[in-house]
C-alpha angles and dihedrals in degrees: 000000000000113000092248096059079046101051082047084054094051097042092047083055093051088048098052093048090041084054091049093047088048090044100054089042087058103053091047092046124086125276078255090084098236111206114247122167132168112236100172092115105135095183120041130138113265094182126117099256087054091047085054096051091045084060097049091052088047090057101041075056090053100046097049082041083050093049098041122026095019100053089049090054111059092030079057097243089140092153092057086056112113103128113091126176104245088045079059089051088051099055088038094061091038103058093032133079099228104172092118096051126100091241097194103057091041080061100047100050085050086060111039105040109053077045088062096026086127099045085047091052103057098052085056100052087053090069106045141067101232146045124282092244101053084054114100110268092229088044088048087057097049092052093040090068104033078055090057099043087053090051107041104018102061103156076067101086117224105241078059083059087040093047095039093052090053092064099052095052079050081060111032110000125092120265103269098024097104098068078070099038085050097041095051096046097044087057087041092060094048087060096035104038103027095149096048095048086048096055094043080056105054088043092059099047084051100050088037084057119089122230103260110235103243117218107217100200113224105241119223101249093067113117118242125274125254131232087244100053088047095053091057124123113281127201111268119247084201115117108255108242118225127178096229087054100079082168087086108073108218118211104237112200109239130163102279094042108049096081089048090038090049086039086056103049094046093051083051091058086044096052086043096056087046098057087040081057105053094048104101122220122243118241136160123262102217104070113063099203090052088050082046100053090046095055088049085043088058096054093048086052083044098050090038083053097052092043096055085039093057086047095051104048084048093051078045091057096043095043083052087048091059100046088049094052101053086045078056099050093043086051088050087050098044094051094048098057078048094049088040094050084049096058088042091054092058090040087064088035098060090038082056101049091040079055094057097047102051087053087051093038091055090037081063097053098050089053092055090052100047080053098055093041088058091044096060090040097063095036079060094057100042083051093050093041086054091053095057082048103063089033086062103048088050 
């Protein structure tokens, strides 16, 4: 036998033991129906999922309490009354195999709720539009104990209640009813839970606002930055490429576009020394030979800058000449296959016409011929035609 057939065994035997002990407490209690419920369970689950179960067994109890007892009681068939809640709790762990439920709060809610069913209700006719009674009775229940959870558990918060009676209209509840499920207990948490809405509130717009960018002012008694400072490495205002961002398009070097690709990378150094060399370097003007080896370190930069200049505009030229070079060669071959498929072309053409002229030649020929051929026939029979004459007169 596996542990789980053996923990079914034991709790089929709880709950038969758990039946008989309801069933003899109901007999000795009042026709009343006084609530007793044995709550000398040691090991029960606690976890969420118990917790959520708990809650769809609650709610199976409400809704046959609602349908039964209830109803007789407020149509005043007393004497039909013989349902009582904790009689429900009884079958239900009985015929169920409830290992896996958070006992305690099952119970609880069983409990609770059919003893505030008037204080619950009312909070739940203030925010409809309609009277109790004309509610579903499966939507009633489920808003009988999200109600109850907003109001008693509060270390439950109330988007939990929100969420979990959600799930129990997606089980039990008709197709549309959750837009009122959700509209009654989300005004019911802001009556019943102000202090925590407002502080979920406040939390989203805080976390929806985006961190100013705050402008720190250089003051004036800074000293004045170096070359070198001004030459350091700056943030990029370039897109990052990932490669799950197919949003960036990424230049891929192909064969047309190498020699532009190369041209523009080396106008963009050039533009870059330029604007290095324009930038002037600070110096004070107290001290003449420091004024005086700026001014000499400024036409060494110059004179770097022209030289780098000169070099890049020729690796500029040399990288458009190529390119040029290889336009030129694609144009050469180009016009070749089209010179090749030309000659081709007159080659078929004058197979074509020799053709012709052979078939009208022989066409000629058999006419002559046929000519000939007709000629000889009738000069045969004039001959012959002659010859009966002269027979005749002899």
């Amino acid at each position: 036998m596996t542990d789980q057939l053996k923990r079914a065994i034991s709790a089929a035997k709880t709950a038969q033991t758990n039946f008989e002990q309801a069933e003899a407490i109901s007999l000795a209690s009042s026709s009343a129906g006084d609530q007793h419920f044995d709550m000398s369970e040691s090991s029960y689950k606690t976890s969420h999922t118990a917790v959520r179960k708990a809650r769809r067994f609650a709610m199976q109890g409400l809704y046959e309490w609602l349908m039964t007892d209830r109803r007789f009681d407020t149509s005043g068939k007393l004497g039909w009354k013989d349902n009582a809640p904790h009689d429900i709790a009884a079958r239900t762990r009985a015929t169920n195999a409830m290992h896996t439920v958070h006992i305690g709060y099952y119970h609880e809610m069983m409990r609770d709720i059919p003893e505030q069913i008037q204080a619950l209700d009312a909070l739940i006719s203030q925010q409809l539009d309609r009277e109790v009674d004309k509610l579903d009775t499966v939507e009633h229940a489920i808003l009988l104990i999200g109600a109850y959870e907003l109001q008693n558990r509060l270390e439950i918060p109330y988007k939990v209640v929100m969420d979990e009676a959600m799930k129990l209209n997606n089980h039990f509840g008709a197709t549309d009813a959750h837009k009122l499920i959700n509209a009654v207990l989300d005004r019911m948490a802001v009556e019943l839970r102000a202090a925590e809405v407002q502080a979920d509130t406040k939390a989203n717009k805080r976390n929806s606002q985006k961190p100013a960018v705050v402008k720190v002012a250089a003051s004036t008694n800074e000293p004045a930055i170096s070359a070198e400072t001004d030459s350091s490495a700056t943030a990029s205002t370039k897109p990052r490429i990932s490669a799950n961002n197919a949003s960036v398009k990424r230049n891929r070097p192909t064969k047309v576009n190498a020699g532009t690709s190369t041209a523009q990378a080396a106008a963009a150094n050039t533009k870059k020394a330029q604007q290095q060399s324009v930038k002037p370097v600070a110096a004070p003007q107290k001290d003449e030979s420091v004024a005086e080896d700026a001014v000499i370190n400024d036409k060494v930069i110059n004179e770097k800058a022209i030289d780098t200049t000169a070099e890049q505009n020729s690796v500029l030229t040399v990288a458009t000449t190529v390119a040029n070079d290889d336009a030129t060669v694609d144009n050469s071959a180009a016009v070749l296959a089209v010179e090749d498929s030309l000659v081709a072309d007159d080659a078929v053409a004058e197979t074509i016409t020799s053709n012709v002229a052979e078939q009208t030649a022989e066409k000629v020929t058999n006419s002559d011929q046929a000519d000939n051929e007709q000629s000889d026939t009738v000069a045969t029979d004039s001959t012959v035609a002659d010859a009966t004459v002269n027979r005749s007169q002899d």
